[in-house]
N, C-alpha and C positions, 0 to 999 in steps of 0.2 A: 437240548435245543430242538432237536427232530421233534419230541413228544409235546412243548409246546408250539412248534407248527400246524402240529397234525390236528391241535385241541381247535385252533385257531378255525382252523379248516373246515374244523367239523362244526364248531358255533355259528358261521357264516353260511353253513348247508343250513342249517337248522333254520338261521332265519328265513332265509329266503324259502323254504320249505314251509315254515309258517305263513309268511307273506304271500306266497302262492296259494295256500288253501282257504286262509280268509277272503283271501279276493276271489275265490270263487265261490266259496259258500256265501257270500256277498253278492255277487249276480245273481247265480240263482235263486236268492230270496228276493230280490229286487224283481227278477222277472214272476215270481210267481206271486207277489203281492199286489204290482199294479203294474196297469194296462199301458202299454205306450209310455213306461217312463224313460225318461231324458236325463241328459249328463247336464244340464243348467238347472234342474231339479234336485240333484241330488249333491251338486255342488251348494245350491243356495241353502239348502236345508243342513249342508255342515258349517256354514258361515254364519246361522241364527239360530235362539234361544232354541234347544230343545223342549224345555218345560212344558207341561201339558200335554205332551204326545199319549195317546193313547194306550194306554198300561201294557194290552195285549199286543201290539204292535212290535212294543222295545222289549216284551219278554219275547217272542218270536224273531226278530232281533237277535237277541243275545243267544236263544237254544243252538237257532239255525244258523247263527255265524258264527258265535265264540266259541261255543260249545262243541259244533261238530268242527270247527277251521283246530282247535287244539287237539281235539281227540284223534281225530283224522293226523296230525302232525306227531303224536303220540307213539300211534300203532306203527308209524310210517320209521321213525325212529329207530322202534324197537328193534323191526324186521331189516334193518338196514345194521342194526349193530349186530343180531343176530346170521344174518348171512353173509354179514364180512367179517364173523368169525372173532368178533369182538366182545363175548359172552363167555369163554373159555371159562370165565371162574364160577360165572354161575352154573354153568353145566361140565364139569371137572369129573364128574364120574362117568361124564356119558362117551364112551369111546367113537362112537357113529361122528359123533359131532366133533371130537378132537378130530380124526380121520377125515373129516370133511373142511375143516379149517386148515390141513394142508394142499389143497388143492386148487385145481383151476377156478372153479366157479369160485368160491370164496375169493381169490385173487381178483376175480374180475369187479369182486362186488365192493371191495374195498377200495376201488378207484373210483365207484359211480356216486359216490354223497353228493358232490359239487354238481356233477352234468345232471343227477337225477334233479337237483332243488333248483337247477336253471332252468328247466325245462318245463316243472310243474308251475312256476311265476310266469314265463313267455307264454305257455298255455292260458294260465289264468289272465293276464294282461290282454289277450288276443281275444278271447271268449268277452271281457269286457268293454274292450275297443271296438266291438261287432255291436255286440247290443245294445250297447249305448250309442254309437256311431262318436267316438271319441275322434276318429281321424276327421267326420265332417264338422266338429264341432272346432277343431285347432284349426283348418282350413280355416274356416270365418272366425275365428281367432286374428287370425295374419294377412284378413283382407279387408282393406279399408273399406270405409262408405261415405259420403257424406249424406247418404237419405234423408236420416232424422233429420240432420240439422236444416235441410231443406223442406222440409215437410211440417217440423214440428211447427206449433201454433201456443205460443205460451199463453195461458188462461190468465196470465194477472196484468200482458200489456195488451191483452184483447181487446174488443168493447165489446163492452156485455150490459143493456139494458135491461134493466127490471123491470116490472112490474111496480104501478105505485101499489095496490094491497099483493106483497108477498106471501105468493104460493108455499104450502106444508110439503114435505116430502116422504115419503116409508121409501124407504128401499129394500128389498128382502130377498138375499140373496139364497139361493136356494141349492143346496149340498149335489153335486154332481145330478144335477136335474136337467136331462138332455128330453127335446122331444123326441130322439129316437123312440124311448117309450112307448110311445103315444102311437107307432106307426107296424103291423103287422107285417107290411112289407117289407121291412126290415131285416126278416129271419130270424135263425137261429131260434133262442129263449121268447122272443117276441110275439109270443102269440094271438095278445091283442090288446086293446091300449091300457095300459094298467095307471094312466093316469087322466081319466074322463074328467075330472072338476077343473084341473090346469089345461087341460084340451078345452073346455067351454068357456074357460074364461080369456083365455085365446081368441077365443071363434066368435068371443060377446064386445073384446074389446080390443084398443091397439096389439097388434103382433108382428112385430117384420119377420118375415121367411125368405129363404133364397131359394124355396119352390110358390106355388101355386097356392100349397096347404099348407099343414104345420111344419115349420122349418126353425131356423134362428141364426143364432152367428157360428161362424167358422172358426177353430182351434188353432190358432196359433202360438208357432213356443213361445214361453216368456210369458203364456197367460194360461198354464197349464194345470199349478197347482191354487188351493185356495188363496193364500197370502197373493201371489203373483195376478190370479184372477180379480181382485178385491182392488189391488192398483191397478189394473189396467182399466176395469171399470169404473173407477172414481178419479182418474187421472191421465187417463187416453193414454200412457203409454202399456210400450211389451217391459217385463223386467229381465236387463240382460243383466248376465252373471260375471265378469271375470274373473281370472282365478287371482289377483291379486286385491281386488276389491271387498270390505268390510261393512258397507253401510247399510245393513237390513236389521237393525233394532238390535237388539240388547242394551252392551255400556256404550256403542255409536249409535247416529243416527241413523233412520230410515229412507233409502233415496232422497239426502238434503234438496238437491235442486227443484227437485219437481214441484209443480201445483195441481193439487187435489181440490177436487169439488167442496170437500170440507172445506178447504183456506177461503177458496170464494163467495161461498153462504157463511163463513162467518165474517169477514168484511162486513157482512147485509145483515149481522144484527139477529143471525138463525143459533137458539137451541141447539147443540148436536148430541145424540146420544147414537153407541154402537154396544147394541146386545148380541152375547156372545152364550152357544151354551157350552163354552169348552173356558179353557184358559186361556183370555186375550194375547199372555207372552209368549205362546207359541206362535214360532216364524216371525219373531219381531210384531205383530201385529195390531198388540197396546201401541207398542213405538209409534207405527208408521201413521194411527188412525189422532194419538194426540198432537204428536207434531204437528203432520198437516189436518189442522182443523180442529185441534182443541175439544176432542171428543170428551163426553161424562160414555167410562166404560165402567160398562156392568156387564160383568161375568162372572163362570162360579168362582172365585177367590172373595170378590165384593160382596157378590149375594151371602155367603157361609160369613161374611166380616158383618154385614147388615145382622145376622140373625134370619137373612130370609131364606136360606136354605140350611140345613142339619152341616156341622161339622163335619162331620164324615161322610156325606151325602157323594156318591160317586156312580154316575151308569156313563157306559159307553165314553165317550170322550169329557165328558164332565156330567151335565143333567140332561134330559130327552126333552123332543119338540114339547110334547105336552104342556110342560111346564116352562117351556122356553113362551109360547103364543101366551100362557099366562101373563108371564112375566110383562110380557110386551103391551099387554093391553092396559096394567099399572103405571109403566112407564110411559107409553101413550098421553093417558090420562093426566099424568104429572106434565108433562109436557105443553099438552093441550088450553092446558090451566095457564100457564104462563103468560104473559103481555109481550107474545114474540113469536116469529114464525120456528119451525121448526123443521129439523133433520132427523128423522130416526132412523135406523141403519140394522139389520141384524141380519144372522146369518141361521138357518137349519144346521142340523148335523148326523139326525137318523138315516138319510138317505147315504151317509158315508160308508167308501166300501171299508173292512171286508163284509158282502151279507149286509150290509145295514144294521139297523136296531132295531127290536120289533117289542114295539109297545103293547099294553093292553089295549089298547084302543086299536092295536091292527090285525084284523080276517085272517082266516086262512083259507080262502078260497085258492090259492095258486101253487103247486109244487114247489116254487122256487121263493125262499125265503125272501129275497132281494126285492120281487116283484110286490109281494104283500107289503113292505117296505113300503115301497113305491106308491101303493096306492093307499096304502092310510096318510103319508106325507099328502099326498094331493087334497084327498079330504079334511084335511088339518088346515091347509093353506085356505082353501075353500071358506071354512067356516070361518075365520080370522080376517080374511077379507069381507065377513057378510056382518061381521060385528063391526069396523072398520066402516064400512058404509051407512053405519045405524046411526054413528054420531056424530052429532048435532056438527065439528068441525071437519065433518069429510067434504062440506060442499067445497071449499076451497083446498084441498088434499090431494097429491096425484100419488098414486100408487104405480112401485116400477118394480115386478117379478120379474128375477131374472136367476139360471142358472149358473153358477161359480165359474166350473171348466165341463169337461166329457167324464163322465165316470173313469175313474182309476181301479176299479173292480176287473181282473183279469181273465173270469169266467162268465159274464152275466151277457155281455153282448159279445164274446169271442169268436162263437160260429155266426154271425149277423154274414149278409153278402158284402163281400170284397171293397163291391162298387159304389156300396150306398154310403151317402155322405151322414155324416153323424153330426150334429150341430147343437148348438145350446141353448136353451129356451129362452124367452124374455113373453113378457106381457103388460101393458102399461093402462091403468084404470085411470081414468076421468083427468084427461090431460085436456088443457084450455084450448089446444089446437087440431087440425087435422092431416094428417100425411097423404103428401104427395103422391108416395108409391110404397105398400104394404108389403107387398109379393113380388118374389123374383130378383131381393136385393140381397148383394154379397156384400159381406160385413163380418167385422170382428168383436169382438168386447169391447174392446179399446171404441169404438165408438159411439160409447153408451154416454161418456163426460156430456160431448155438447147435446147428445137427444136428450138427455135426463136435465140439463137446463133448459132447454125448449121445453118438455111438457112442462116446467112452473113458470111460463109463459116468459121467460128471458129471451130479447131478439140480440143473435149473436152474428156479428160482421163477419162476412163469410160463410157463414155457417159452418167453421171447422175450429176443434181446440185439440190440443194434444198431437197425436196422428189420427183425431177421430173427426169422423165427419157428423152432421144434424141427421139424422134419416129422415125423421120427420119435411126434410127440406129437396128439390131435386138435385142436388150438389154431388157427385158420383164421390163414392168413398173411395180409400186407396186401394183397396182390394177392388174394388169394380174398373179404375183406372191399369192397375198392373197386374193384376190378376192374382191370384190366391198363392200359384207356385213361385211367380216374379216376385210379388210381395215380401215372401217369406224370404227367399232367398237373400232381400235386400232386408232386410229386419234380424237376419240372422250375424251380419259382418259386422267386421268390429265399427263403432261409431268413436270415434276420437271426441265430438261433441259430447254424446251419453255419456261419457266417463269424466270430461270435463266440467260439464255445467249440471249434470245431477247428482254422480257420484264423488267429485271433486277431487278426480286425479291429477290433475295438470299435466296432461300428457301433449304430447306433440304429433301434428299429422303428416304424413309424410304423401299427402294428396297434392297435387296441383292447387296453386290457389286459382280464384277465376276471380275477375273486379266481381262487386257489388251494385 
């Protein structure tokens, strides 16, 4: 009976001895792959489709968390049965060692399995309750809000007039593409703007900044990674995560409740295509783009099914821009041909950290691979936009660059100053109207929904949809009204709405009600 106690004892060290070393070699691969990541990022990314993750990513992954969390748990084992003297038969000739087996220290080591495998989990739990700020993340867990529900503006009982000849759309989202880049003032790696064709086209056409020059919008959680950035800007919300909530794509749905841009241009009879050069199922993100809005997705799964790319065809996350701007200029073209307005929608991927991809098509004028990165993506974009203006259907076509979230690359802006705000590019080409105020406006992603119906000339009551306001309009967005850190703070609490009318909890508020 004592021997299986003791077996008991010992299997129960052992887990928890493994649970503690994978959860740390889990931080710290987490801390040193990306920048500023969040516990609402790493939760959403365990609740949706892995598939398509980048090969190097999940083998890096599994060295640096499986591999060292069991090896680590291994050696930890060995020297634990070894110095409480529990090796006797493997070292039965050695008398040092029987002679050391009756003594204190062996005595003392055979009581530590338990305390030792508690303390390396409480260690590992604390190291990741820091980094992540898991305690600020359960606070607004367990504090209500009714923000959203006050704030939101549903885009399907809005009014939204059109245009009687319906405006074309591109939207191009562009892979962790911040103007920091573009600013030597910056610091750090920053040495000078490594991306001049996305700075001119800036400076040639609509840009909001929240400085004077080249600026863009502000990072908030919930629009940090790509999936989460891709909804906030086709749908004016943040995406919050609970930890009992399911609905980010796979075999559920995509945030059921919400309405995306896609749902509203297709009421009005729009084409919609989303080119992808990775695999659409990762992060749910087929899901989320056909539900709302009945997208035609092409990406590499489709194109290798078409024959228009090699079976085995594989760089980087799936195929490089090169051939992604190809692709898009065939798909254009199919489009264009159509008796119908249209949506085209795609996303970069070489500017993805770690390092980027570096094409043939990109220099090596810069020590730092990331930057070369950098500024072939800009000359790529560049030339795609100058083809884009050549035809015959761009006179009626609004073009919207815009960056995804802040780079998740951990070294490339890390010595940048302290002070300087980092923010995310946008650029809007040949929109029917003209903005209010350019410069000096505080804004998030989220308010790209109603600007990006404004430039295809849509007059929108109020001029707010989602949590997003018109910038094109003088209408102060929610960050100019509450400020960036007030904002946030209230975008971070739990929303009893959010849960009930887009992820469809039916949960209950325990707020005050107020009349109507």
């Amino acid at each position: 009976m004592k021997k299986i106690k003791f077996s008991k004892r010992l299997l129960i060290s052992a887990l928890l001895l493994l649970g503690g070393n994978l959860l740390f070699f889990f931080t710290i691969w987490l801390l040193s792959k990306y920048d500023q990541i969040q516990l609402d990022q790493v939760i959403f990314q365990m609740k949706s489709p892995a598939s398509g993750a980048h090969k190097n990513l999940l083998t890096s992954a599994f060295l640096r968390v499986g591999v060292f969390g069991f090896a680590l748990t291994g050696l930890e084992i060995f020297l634990y049965l070894l110095l409480s003297g529990r090796l006797t038969e493997l070292f039965k000739k050695s008398r040092k060692y029987l002679g050391y087996c009756t003594g204190k220290v062996c005595a003392f080591f055979k009581k530590t399995a338990l305390p030792f495998s508690s303390v390396m989990l409480i260690f590992s739990l604390t190291l990741f309750s820091v980094k992540l700020d898991v305690f600020g993340y359960a606070k607004e867990l367990f504090t209500e809000s009714d923000f959203i529900k006050e704030n939101y503006v549903d885009p399907s009982t809005a009014q939204l007039t059109f245009p009687k000849e319906k405006r074309n759309l591109i939207y191009i989202f562009l892979e962790s593409m911040e103007s920091t880049y573009a600013d030597p003032n910056a610091g750090g790696l920053v040495t000078e703007n490594f991306i001049p064709e996305l700075s001119k086209l800036a400076e040639e056409n609509v840009h909001f900044s929240n400085t004077e020059g080249l600026g863009g919008a502000l990072s908030y959680t919930g629009t940090t990674w790509t999936a989460a950035a891709m909804v906030a800007q086709t749908s004016g919300i943040v995406v919050k995560v609970p930890l009992s909530a399911d609905t980010y794509g796979g075999e559920d749905e995509f945030i059921p409740g919400i309405v995306s841009i896609g749902e509203v241009l297709e009421k009005e009879g729009y084409n919609q295509t989303l080119l992808l050069g990775s695999d659409a199922a990762f992060a749910g993100r087929d899901s989320y783009f056909t539900e709302h809005g009945n997208y035609n997705i092409v990406d590499i799964v489709s194109l290798k099914a078409e024959g228009r790319l090699p079976e085995d065809y594989l760089e980087f996350w799936g195929y490089e821009d090169q051939k992604l701007f190809q692709f898009a200029k065939e798909e254009l073209t199919k489009l264009a041909a159509q008796d119908a307005p249209f949506n085209f929608t795609t996303l970069t991927v070489d500017t993805h950290f770690p390092a980027g991809y570096l094409c043939p098509q990109c220099g090596s004028e810069y020590e730092e691979q990331y930057a070369n990165v950098l500024a072939c993506s800009s000359k790529q974009v560049y030339e795609f936009v100058q083809w884009i203006q050549a035809q015959e259907w761009y006179k009626n076509t609004t073009i919207i660059i815009s960056g995804d979230h802040l780079t998740m690359d951990p070294e490339f802006l890390a010595d940048i100053d302290e002070n300087y705000t980092r923010t995310i590019y946008n650029c809007i080409i040949n929109a029917p109207i003209e903005p209010v105020q350019e410069t000096n406006r505080q804004f998030g992603t989220f308010d790209m929904l109603p600007t990006t119906l404004a430039t295809l000339g849509v007059e929108i009551e109020g001029d707010r949809l989602g949590l997003g306001t018109n910038l094109f309009s003088d209408q102060k967005t929610l960050t100019e009204e509450y400020g960036f850190e007030g904002l946030s703070e209230e975008l971070n609490k739990k929303s009893v709405f959010y849960n009930n009318e887009f992820l469809g909890m039916q949960q209950k508020s325990h707020l005050p009600q107020t009349a109507e």
